[in-house]
KOLDOSE-397480 format. One record per residue (C-alpha): residue number from 1; residue in three letters; x, y, z. Coordinates in nm, 4 decimals, always signed. Layout:
residues N
<mimar baro="NUM" bagu="Ala" X="X" Y="Y" Z="Z"/>
...
This chain:
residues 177
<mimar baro="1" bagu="Unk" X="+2.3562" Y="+2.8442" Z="-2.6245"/>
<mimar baro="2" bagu="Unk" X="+2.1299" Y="+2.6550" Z="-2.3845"/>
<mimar baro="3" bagu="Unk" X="+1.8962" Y="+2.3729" Z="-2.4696"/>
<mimar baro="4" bagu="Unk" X="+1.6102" Y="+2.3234" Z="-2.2630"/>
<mimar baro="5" bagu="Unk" X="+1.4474" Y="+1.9754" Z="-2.2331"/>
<mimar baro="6" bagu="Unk" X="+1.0838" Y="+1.9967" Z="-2.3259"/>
<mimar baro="7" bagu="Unk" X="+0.8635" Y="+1.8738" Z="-2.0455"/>
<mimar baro="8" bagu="Unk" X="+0.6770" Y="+1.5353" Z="-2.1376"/>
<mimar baro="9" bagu="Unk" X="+0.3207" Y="+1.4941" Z="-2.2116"/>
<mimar baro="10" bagu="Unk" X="+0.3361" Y="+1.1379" Z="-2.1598"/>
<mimar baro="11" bagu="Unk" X="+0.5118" Y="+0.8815" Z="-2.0176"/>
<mimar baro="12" bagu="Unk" X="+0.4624" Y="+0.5074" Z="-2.0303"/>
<mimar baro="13" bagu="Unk" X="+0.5358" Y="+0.3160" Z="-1.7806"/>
<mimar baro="14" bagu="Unk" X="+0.3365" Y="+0.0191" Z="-1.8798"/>
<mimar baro="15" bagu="Unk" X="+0.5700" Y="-0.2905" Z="-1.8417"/>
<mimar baro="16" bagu="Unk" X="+0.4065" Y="-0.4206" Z="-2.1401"/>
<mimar baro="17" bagu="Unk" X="+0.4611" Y="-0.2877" Z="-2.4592"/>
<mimar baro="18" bagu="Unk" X="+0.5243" Y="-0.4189" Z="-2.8642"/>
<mimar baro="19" bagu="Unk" X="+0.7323" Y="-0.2570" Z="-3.0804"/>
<mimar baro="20" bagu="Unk" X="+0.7456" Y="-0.2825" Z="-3.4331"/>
<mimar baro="21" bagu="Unk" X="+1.1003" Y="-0.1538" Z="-3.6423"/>
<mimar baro="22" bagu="Unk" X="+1.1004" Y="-0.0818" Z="-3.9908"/>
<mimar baro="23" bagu="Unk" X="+1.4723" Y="-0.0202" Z="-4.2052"/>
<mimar baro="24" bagu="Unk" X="+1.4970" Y="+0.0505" Z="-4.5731"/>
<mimar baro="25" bagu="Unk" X="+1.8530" Y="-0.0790" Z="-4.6260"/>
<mimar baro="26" bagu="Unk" X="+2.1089" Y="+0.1136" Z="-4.8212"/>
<mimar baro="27" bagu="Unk" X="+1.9064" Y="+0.4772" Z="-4.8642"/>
<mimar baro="28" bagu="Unk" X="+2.1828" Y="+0.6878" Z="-4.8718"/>
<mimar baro="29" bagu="Unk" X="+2.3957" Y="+0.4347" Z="-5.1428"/>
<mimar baro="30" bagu="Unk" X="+2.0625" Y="+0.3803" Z="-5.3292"/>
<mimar baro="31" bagu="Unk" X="+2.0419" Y="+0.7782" Z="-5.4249"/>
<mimar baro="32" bagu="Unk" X="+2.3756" Y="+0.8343" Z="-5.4906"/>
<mimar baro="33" bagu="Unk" X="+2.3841" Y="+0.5710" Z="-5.7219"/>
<mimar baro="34" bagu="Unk" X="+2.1281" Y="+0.6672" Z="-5.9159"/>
<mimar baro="35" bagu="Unk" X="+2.2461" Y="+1.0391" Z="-5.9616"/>
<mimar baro="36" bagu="Unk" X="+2.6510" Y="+0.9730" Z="-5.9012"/>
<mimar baro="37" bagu="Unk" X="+2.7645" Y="+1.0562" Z="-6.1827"/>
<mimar baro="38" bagu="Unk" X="+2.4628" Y="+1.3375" Z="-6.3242"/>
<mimar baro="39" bagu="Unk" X="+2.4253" Y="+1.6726" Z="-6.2267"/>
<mimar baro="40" bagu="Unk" X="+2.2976" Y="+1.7924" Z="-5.9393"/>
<mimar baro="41" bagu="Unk" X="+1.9599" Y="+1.8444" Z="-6.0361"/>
<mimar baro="42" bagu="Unk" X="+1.9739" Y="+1.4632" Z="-6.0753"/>
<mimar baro="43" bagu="Unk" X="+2.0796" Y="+1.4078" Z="-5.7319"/>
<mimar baro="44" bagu="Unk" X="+1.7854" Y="+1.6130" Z="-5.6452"/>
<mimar baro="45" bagu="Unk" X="+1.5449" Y="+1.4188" Z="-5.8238"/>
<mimar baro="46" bagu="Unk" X="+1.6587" Y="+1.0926" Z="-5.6874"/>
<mimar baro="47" bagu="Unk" X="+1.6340" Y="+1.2371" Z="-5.3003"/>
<mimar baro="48" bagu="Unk" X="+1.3248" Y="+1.3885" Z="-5.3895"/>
<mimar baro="49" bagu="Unk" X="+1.1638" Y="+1.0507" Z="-5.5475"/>
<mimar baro="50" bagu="Unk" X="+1.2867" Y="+0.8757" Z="-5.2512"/>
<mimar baro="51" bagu="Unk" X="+1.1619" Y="+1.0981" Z="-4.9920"/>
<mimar baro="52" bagu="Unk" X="+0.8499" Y="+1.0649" Z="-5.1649"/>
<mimar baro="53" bagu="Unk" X="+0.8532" Y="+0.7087" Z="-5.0796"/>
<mimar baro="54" bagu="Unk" X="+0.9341" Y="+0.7193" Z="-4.7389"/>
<mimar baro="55" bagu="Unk" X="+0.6757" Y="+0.9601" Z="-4.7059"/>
<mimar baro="56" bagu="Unk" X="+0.4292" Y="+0.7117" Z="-4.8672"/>
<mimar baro="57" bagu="Unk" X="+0.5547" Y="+0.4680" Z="-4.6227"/>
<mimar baro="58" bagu="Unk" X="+0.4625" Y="+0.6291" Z="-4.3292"/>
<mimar baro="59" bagu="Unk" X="+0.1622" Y="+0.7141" Z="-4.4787"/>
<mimar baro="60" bagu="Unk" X="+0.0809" Y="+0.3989" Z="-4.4901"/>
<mimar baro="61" bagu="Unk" X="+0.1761" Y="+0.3558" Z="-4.1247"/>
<mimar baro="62" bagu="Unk" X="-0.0313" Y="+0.5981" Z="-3.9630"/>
<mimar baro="63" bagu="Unk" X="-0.3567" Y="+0.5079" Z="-4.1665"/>
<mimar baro="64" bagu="Unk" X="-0.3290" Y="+0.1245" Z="-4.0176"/>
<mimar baro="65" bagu="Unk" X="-0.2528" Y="+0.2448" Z="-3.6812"/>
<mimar baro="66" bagu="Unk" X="-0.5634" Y="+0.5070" Z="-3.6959"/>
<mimar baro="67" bagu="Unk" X="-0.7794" Y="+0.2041" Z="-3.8356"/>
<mimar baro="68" bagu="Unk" X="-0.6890" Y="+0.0282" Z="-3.5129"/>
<mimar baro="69" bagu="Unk" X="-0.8445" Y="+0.3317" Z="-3.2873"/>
<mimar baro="70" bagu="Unk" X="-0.5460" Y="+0.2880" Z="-3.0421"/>
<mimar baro="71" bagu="Unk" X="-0.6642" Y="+0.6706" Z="-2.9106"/>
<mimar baro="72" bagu="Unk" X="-0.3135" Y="+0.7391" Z="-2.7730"/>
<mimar baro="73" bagu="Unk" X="-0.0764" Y="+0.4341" Z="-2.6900"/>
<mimar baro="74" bagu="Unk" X="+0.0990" Y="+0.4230" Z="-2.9705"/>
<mimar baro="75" bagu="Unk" X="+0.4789" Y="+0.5742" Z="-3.0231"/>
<mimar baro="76" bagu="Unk" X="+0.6197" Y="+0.7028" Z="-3.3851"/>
<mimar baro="77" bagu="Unk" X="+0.9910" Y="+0.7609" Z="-3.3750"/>
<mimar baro="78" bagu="Unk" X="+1.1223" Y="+0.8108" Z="-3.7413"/>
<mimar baro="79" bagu="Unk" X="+1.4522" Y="+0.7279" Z="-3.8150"/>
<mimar baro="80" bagu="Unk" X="+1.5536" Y="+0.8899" Z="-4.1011"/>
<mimar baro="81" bagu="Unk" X="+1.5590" Y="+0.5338" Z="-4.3418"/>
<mimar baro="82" bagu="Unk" X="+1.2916" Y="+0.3688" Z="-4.1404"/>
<mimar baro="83" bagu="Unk" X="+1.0873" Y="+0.3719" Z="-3.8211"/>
<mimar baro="84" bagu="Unk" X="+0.9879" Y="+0.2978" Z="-3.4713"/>
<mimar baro="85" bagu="Unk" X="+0.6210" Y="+0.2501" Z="-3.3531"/>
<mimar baro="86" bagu="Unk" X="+0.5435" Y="+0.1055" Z="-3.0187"/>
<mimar baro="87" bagu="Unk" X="+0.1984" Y="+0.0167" Z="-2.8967"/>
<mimar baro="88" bagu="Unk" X="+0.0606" Y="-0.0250" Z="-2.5493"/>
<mimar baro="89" bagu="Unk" X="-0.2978" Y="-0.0974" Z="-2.5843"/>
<mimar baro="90" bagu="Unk" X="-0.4624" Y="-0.3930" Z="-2.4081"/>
<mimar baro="91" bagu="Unk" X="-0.3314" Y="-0.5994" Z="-2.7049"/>
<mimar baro="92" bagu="Unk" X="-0.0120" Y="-0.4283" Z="-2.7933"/>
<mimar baro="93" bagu="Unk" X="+0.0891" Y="-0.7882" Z="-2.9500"/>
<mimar baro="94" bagu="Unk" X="-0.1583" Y="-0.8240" Z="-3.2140"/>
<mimar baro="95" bagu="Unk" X="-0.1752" Y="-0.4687" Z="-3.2736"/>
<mimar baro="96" bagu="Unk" X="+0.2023" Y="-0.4862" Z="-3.3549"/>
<mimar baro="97" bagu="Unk" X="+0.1857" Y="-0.8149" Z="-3.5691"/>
<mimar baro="98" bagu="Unk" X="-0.1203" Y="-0.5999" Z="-3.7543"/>
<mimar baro="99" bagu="Unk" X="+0.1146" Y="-0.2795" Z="-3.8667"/>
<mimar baro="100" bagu="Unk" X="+0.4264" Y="-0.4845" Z="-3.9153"/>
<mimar baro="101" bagu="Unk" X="+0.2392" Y="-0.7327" Z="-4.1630"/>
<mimar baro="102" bagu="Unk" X="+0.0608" Y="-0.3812" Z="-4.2805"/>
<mimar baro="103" bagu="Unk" X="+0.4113" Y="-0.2371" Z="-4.3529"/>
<mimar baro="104" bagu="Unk" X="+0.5474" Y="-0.5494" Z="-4.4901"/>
<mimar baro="105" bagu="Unk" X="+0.2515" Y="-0.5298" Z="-4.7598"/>
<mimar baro="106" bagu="Unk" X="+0.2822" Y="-0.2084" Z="-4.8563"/>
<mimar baro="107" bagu="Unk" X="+0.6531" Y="-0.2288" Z="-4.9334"/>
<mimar baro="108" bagu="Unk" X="+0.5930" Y="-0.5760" Z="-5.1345"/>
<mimar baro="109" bagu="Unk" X="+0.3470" Y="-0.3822" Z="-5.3515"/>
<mimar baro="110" bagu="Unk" X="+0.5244" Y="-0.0527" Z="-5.3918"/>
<mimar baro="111" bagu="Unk" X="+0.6286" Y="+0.0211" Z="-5.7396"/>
<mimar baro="112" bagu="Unk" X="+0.9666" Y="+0.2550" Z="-5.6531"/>
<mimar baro="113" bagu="Unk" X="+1.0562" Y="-0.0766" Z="-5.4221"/>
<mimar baro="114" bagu="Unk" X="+1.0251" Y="-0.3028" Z="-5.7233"/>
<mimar baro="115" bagu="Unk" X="+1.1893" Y="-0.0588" Z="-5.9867"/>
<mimar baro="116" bagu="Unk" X="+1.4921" Y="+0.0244" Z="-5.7277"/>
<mimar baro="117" bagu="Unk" X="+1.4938" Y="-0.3494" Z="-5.6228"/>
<mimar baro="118" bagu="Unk" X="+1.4639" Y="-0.1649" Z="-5.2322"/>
<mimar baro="119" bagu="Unk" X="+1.5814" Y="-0.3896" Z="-4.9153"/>
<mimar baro="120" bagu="Unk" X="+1.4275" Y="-0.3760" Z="-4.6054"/>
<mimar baro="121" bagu="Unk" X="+1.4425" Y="-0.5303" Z="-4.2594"/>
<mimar baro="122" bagu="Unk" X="+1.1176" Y="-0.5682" Z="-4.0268"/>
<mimar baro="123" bagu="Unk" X="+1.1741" Y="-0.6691" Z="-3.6450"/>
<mimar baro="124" bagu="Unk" X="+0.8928" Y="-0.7157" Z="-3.3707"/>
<mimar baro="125" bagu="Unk" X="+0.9342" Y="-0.7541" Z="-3.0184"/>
<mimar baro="126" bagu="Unk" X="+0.7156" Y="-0.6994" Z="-2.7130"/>
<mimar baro="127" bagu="Unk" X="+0.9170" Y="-0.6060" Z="-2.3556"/>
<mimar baro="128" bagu="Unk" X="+0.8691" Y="-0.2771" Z="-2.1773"/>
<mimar baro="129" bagu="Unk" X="+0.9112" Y="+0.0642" Z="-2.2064"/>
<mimar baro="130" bagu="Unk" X="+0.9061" Y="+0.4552" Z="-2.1143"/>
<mimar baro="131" bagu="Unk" X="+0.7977" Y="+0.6694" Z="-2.3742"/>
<mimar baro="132" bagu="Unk" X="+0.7975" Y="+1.0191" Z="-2.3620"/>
<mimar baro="133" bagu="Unk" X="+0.6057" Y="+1.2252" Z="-2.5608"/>
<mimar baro="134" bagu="Unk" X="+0.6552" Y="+1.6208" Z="-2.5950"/>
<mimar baro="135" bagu="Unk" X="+0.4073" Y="+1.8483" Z="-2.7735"/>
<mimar baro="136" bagu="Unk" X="+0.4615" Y="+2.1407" Z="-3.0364"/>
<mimar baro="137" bagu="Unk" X="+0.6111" Y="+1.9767" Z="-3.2317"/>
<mimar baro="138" bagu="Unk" X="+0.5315" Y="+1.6379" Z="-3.1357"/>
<mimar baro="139" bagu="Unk" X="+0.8144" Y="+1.4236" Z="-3.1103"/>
<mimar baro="140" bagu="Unk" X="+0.8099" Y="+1.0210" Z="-2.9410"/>
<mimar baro="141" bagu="Unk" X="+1.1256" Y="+0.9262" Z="-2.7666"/>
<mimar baro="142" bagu="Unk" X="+1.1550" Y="+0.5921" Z="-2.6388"/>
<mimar baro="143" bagu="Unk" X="+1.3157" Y="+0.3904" Z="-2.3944"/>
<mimar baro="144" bagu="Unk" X="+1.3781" Y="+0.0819" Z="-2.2347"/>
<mimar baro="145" bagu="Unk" X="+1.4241" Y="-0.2769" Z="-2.3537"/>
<mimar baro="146" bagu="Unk" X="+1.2093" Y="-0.3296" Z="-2.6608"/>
<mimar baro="147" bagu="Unk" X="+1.3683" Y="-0.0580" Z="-2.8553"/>
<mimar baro="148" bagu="Unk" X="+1.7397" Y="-0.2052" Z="-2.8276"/>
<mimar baro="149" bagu="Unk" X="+1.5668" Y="-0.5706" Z="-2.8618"/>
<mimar baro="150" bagu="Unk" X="+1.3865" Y="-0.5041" Z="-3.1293"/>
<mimar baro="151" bagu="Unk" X="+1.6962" Y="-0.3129" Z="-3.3606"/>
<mimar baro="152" bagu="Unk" X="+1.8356" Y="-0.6531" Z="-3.2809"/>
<mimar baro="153" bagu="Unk" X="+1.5439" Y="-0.8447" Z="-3.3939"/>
<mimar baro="154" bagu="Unk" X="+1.5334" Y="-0.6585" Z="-3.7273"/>
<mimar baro="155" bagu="Unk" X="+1.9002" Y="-0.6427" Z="-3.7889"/>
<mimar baro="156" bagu="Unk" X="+1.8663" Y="-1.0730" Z="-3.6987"/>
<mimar baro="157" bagu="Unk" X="+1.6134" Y="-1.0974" Z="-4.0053"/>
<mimar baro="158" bagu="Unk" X="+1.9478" Y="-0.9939" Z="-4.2540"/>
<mimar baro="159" bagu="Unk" X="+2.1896" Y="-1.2461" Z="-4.0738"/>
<mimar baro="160" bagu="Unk" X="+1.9728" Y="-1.5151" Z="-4.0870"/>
<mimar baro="161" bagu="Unk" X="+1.8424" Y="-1.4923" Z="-4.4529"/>
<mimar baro="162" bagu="Unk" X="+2.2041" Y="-1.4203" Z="-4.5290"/>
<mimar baro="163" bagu="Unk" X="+2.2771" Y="-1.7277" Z="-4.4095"/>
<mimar baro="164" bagu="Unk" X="+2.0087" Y="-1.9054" Z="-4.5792"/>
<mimar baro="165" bagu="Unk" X="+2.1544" Y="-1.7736" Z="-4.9153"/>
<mimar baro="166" bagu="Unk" X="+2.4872" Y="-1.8885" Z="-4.8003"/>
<mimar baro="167" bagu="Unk" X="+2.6382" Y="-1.4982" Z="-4.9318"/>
<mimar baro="168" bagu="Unk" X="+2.6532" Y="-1.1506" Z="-4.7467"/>
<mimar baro="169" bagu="Unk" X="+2.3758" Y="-0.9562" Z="-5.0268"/>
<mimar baro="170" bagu="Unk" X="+2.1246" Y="-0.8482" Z="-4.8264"/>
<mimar baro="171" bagu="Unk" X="+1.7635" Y="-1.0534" Z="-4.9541"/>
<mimar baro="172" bagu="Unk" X="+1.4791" Y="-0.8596" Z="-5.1637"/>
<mimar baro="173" bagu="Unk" X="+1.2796" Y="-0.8873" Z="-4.8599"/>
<mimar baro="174" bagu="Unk" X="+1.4098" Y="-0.9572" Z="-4.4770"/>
<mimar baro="175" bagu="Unk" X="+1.0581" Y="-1.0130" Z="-4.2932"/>
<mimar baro="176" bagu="Unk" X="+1.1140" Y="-1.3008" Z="-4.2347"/>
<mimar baro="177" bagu="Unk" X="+0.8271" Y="-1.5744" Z="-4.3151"/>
């Protein structure tokens, strides 16, 4: 079996760059709790329900950044429980504060978030970066500093309201304010 590297679109080289991290804490645990000990077509319904929501989420995502008209300096790495979006317009700053606060909102408002009582962690950082971009499917991998800095920054948010509760539960809410 041979896999071929797809040849890149795009790369950034831009030295600046913001990067905005999203992380829905405790996915996995959250739908096997709430089917562990149904059937499997329980266990379905709870992975459907909360793909569904993730879905939503990055919904919601895509329609701030195409509000913004950021034509095509912007990255979208899913993760799975969360995502990565990096932005390297001429103000790659704001633009990141704009869909972090955006994503912050719409998880604050969703209904499965309040019925599922749904943690998450938000992290922004601005540093550099490559991206590259492949085509058919389209798929955003990126590199560099402000994707390891800004894990860090988002995985911060939980220590420090940890420590502000004085206990290891993760907080409701981890964007911190």
């Amino acid at each position: 079996m041979s896999f071929e590297i797809p040849r890149p679109i795009e790369l950034n080289y831009e030295n600046g760059s913001s990067a905005v991290i999203v992380d829905i804490r405790g996915s996995s645990e959250l739908v096997r709790k709430r089917s562990y000990s149904e059937s499997l077509d329980e266990y379905n319904k709870a992975l459907l329900e909360h793909t569904d929501f993730m879905m939503r989420l990055f919904k919601r995502i895509f329609e701030r950044i195409e509000s913004l008209s950021l034509g095509n300096y912007f990255a979208f790495n899913d993760t799975g429980d969360g995502c990565l979006c990096v932005f390297w317009d001429t103000n790659h700053p704001l633009t990141c504060l704009k869909v972090g606060a955006a994503i912050n909102e719409h998880l604050l408002e969703d209904q499965y978030v309040k019925e599922n009582n749904i943690r998450f962690g938000i992290g922004l950082h601005t540093g550099g970066s490559l991206v590259y971009r492949t085509s058919a499917p389209r798929r955003d991998f990126v590199f560099g500093i402000v994707a390891n800095t800004v894990a860090r920054v988002e995985k911060f948010t939980k220590n420090l309201k940890d420590a502000e509760k004085g206990g290891r539960e993760d907080p409701p809410v981890s964007f911190y304010r």
